[in-house]
C-alpha positions as a LaTeX table, in Angstrom:
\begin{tabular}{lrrr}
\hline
Residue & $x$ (\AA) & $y$ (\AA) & $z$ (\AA) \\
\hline
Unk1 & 121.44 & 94.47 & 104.37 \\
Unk2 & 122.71 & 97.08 & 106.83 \\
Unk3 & 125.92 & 98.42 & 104.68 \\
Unk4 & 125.31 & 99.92 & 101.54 \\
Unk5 & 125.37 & 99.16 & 98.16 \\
Unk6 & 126.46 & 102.31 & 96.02 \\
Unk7 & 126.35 & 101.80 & 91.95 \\
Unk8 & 128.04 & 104.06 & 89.88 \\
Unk9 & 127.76 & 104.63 & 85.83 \\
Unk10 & 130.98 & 106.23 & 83.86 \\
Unk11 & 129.08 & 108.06 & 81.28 \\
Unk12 & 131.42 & 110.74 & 80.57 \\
Unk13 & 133.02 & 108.78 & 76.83 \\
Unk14 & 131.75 & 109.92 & 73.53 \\
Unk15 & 131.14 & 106.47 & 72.17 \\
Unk16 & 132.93 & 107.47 & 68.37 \\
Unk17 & 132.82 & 103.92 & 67.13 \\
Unk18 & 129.05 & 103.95 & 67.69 \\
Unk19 & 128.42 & 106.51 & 64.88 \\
Unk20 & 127.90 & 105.81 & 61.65 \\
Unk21 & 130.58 & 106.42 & 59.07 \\
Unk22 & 129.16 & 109.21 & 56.82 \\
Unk23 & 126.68 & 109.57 & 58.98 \\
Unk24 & 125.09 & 113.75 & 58.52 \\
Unk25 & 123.65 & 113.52 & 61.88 \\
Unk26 & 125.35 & 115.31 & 65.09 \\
Unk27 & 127.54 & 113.38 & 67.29 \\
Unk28 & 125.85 & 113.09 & 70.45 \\
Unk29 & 127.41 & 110.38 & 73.03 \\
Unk30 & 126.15 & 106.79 & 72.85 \\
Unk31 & 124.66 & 107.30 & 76.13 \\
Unk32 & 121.76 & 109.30 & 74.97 \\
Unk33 & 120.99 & 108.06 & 72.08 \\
Unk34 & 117.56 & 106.50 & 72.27 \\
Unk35 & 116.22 & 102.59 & 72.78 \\
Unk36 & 112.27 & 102.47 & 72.36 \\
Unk37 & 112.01 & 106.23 & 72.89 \\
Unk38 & 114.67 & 106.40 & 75.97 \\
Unk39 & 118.11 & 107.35 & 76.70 \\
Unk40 & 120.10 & 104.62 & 76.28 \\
Unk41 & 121.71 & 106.01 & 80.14 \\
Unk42 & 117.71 & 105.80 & 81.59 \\
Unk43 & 117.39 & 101.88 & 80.68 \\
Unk44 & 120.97 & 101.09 & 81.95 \\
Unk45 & 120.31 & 103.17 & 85.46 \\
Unk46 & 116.95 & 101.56 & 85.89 \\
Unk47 & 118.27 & 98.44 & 85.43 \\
Unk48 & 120.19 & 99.52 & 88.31 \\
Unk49 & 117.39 & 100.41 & 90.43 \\
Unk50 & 115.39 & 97.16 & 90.41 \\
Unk51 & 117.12 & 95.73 & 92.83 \\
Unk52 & 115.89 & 97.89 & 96.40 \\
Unk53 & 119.35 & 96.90 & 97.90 \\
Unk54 & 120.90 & 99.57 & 95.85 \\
Unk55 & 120.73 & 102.51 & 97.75 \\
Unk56 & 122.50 & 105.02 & 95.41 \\
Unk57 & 122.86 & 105.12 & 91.92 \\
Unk58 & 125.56 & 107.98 & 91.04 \\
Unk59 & 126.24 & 108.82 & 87.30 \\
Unk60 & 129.69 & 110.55 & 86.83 \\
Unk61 & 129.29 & 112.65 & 83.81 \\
Unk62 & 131.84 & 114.83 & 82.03 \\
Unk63 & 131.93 & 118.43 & 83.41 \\
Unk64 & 129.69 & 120.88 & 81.28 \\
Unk65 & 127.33 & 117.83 & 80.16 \\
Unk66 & 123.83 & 118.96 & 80.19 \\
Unk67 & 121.97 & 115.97 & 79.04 \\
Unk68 & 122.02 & 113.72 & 81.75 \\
Unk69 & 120.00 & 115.38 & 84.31 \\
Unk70 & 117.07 & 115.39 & 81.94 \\
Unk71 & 117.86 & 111.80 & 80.89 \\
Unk72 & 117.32 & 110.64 & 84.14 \\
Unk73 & 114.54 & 112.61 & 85.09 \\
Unk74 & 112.12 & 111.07 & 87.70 \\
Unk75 & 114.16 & 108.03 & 88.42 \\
Unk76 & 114.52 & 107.72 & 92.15 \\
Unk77 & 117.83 & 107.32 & 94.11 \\
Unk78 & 119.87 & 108.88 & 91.26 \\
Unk79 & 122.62 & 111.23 & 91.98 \\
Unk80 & 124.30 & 113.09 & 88.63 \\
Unk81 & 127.87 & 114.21 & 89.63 \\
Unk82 & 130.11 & 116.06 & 86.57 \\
Unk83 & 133.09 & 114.48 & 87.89 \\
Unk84 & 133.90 & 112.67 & 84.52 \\
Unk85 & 137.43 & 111.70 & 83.97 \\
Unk86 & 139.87 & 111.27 & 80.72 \\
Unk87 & 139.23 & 107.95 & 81.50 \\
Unk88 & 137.42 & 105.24 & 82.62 \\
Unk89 & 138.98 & 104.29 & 85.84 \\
Unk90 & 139.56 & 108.32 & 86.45 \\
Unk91 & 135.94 & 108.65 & 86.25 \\
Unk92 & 135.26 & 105.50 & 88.83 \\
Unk93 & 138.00 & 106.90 & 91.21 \\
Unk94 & 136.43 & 110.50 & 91.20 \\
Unk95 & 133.26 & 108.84 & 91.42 \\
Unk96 & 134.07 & 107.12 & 94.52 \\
Unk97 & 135.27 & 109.88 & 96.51 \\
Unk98 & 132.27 & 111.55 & 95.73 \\
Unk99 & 130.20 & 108.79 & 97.08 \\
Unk100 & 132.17 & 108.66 & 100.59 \\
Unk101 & 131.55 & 105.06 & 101.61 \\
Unk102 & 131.86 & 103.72 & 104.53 \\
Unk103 & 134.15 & 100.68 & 105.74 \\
Unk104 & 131.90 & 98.07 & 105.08 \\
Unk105 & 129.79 & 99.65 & 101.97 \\
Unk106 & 130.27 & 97.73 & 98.45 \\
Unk107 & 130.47 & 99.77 & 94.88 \\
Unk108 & 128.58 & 98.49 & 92.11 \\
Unk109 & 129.86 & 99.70 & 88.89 \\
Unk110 & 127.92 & 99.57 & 85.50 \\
Unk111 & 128.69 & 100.44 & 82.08 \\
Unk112 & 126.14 & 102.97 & 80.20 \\
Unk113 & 126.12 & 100.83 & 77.47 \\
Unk114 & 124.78 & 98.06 & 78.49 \\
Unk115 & 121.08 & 98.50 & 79.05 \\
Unk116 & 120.65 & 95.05 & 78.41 \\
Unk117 & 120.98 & 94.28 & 82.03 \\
Unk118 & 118.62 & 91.62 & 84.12 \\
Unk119 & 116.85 & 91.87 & 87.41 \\
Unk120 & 118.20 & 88.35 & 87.90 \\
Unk121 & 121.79 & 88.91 & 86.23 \\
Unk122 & 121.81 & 91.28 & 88.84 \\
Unk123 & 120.37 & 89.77 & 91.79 \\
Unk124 & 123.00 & 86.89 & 90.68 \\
Unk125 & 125.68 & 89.06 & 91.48 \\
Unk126 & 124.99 & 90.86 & 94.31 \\
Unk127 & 123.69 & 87.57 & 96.19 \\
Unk128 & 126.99 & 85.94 & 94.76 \\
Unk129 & 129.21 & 88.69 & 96.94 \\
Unk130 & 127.41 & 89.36 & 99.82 \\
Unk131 & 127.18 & 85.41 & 100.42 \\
Unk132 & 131.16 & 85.00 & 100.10 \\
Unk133 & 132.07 & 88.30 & 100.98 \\
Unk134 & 134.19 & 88.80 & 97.89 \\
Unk135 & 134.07 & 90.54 & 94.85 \\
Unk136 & 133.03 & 89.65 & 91.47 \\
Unk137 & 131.54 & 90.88 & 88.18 \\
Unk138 & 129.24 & 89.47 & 85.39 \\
Unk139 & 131.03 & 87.40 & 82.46 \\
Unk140 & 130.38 & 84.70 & 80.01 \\
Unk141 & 132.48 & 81.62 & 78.68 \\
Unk142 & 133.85 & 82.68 & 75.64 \\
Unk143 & 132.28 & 80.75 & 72.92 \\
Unk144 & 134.05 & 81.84 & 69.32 \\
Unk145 & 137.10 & 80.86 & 68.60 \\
Unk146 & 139.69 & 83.66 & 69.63 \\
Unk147 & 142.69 & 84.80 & 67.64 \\
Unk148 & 145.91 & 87.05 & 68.74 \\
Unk149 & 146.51 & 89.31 & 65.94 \\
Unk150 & 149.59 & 91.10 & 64.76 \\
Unk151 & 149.97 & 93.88 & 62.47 \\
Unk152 & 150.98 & 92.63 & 58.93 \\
Unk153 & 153.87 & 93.53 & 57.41 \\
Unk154 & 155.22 & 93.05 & 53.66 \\
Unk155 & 156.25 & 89.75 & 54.32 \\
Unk156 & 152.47 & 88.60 & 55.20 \\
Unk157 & 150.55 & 87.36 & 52.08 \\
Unk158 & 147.67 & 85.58 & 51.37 \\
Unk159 & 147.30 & 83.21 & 48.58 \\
Unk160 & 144.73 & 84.09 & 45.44 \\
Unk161 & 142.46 & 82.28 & 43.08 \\
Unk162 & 144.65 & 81.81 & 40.81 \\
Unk163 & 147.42 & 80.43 & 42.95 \\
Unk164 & 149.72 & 83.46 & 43.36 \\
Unk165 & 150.10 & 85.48 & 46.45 \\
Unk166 & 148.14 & 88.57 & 47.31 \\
Unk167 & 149.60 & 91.58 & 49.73 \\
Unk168 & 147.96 & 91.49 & 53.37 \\
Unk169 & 146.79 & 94.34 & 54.62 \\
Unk170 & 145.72 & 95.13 & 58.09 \\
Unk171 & 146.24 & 92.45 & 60.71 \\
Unk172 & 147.08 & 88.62 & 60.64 \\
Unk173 & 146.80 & 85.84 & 62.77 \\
Unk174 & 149.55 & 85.43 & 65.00 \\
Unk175 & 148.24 & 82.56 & 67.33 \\
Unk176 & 144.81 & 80.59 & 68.25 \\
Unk177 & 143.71 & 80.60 & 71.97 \\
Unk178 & 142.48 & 78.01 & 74.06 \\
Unk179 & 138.91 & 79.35 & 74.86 \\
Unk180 & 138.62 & 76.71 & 77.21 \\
Unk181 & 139.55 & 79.38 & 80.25 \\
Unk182 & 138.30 & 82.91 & 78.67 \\
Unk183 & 135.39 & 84.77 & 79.58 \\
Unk184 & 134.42 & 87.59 & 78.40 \\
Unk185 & 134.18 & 90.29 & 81.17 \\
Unk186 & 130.89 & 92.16 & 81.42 \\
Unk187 & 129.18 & 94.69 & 84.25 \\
Unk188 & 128.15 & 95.43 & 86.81 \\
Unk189 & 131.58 & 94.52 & 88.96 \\
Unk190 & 131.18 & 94.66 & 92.19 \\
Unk191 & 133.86 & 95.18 & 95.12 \\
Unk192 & 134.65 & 96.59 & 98.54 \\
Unk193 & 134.10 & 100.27 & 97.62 \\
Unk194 & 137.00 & 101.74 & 99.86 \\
Unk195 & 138.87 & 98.19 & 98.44 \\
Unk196 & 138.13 & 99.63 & 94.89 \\
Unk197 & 138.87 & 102.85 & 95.43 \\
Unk198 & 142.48 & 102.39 & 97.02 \\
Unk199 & 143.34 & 99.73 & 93.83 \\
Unk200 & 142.23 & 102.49 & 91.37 \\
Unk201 & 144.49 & 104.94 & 92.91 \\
Unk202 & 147.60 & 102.63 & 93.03 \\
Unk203 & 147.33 & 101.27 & 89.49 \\
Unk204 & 146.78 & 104.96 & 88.26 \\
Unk205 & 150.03 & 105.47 & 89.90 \\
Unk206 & 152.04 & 103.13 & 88.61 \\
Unk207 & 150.45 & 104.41 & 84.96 \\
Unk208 & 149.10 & 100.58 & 84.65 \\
Unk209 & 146.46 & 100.44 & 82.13 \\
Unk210 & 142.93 & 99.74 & 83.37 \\
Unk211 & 140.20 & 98.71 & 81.48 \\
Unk212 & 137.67 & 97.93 & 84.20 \\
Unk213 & 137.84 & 97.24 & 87.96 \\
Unk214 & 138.27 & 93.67 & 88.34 \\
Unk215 & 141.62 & 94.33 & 86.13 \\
Unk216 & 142.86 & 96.68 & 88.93 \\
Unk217 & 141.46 & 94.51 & 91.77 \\
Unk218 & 143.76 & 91.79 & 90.11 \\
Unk219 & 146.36 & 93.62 & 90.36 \\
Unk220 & 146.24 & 94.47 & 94.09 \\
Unk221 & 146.03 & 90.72 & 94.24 \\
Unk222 & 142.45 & 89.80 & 94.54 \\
Unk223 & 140.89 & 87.03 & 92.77 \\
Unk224 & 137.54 & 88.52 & 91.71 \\
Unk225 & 134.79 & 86.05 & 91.21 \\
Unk226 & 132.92 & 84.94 & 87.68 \\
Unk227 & 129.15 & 84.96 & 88.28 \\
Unk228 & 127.25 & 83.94 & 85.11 \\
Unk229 & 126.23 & 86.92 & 82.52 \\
Unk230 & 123.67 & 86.89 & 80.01 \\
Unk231 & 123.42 & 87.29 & 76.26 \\
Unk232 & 121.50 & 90.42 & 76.32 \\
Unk233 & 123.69 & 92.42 & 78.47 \\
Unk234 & 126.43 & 92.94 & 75.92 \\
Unk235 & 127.97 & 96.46 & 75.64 \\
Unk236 & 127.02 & 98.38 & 72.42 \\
Unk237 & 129.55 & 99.76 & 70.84 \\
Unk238 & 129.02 & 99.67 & 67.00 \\
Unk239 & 126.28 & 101.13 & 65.18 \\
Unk240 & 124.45 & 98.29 & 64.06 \\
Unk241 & 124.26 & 97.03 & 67.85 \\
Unk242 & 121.53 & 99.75 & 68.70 \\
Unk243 & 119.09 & 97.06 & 66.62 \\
Unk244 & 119.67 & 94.27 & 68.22 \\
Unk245 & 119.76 & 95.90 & 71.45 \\
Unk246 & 115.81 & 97.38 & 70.65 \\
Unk247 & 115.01 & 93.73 & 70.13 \\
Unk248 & 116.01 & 92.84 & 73.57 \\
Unk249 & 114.74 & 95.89 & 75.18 \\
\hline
\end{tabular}
């Protein structure tokens, strides 16, 4: 492979809905919290590195952060820049200029949170790109049923036991989806870097929300590609997913 293949991690969030209410411990970010004995950031960029073709691995942390360099101690091709954005796709974008890719050099970006990540997931995707020369990223057919919720309001009730009607509280159901077309997104994504970098910058312009790169590639009008996930490789986010995660780990 003669262009390069640069992977980048956001890890500049704070991962609040990770912690556990009540909890007397310290916040510390997701990211570093630890899977058998490791930063959850070290499985998640070694994941990265089992595949040789990736020839950089650059982690954009938030300015100031002093936990990441010795998270990542000893792991080879990894670059720790404090470039860390508000959000996300600020973090990506500053991330990518950074890196300074070439014309023909692909970005690779991964979540922190997902440590869950496969040599062959990953192999899947890169193989998947290179071989049609388009981008893509990890998903999975959805397979529970989905609802679109709505907030409730004081005409929403649900019926009790004893036949009467009960205030709703929260959020209600305001249709079922068709499943039959939904995947759930996962990461890596990977795109033309200089591709990715110039459909960051133009949705963060136009103040479009982005929630990860294929949804700004899609709307400079690509079609990214759906290569097969797997299970393990979901993103933790809540506290009890740092369990189930050590059993896959």
């Amino acid at each position: 492979m003669s262009d390069k293949l640069i992977a980048i991690v956001p890890a500049a969030g704070t991962g609040q809905r990770a912690q556990r209410p009540g909890s007397d411990q310290p916040p510390r970010p997701k990211q570093y919290r630890l899977l058998r004995g490791e930063p959850m950031l070290r499985h998640a960029v070694r994941a990265l590195l089992a595949d040789a073709r990736v020839a950089r691995v650059l982690v954009a942390v938030s300015p100031g952060d002093d936990m990441a360099e010795p998270a990542l101690a000893g792991l080879p091709r990894v670059e720790v820049r404090p470039c860390g954005g508000p959000t996300r796709a600020q973090t990506v974008m500053a991330a990518l200029r950074e890196a300074a890719p070439g014309p023909h050099d692909w970005a690779l970006v991964h979540d922190a949170a997902r440590p869950g990540l496969s040599a062959q997931a990953l192999a899947r995707l890169i193989d998947t790109c290179l071989a049609h020369e388009s981008g893509g990223l990890l998903a999975l057919p959805v397979a529970d049923t989905v609802k679109r919720a709505v907030e409730a309001d004081r005409d929403s009730c649900l019926l009790t036991g004893g036949g009467g009607v009960a205030q709703a509280a929260g959020f209600v159901v305001q249709a079922t989806l068709d499943r039959e077309a939904l995947w759930a997104a996962q990461t890596p994504q990977m795109f033309p870097a200089l591709q990715l970098l110039q459909a960051l910058e133009k949705a963060h312009a136009a103040n479009r929300p982005i929630t990860d790169e294929a949804s700004a590639m899609e709307l400079a009008g690509c079609r990214p590609r759906l290569v097969p996930g797997s299970v393990r490789n979901f993103k933790v986010t809540w506290p009890e997913d740092f369990e189930l995660m050590e059993k896959w780990l």
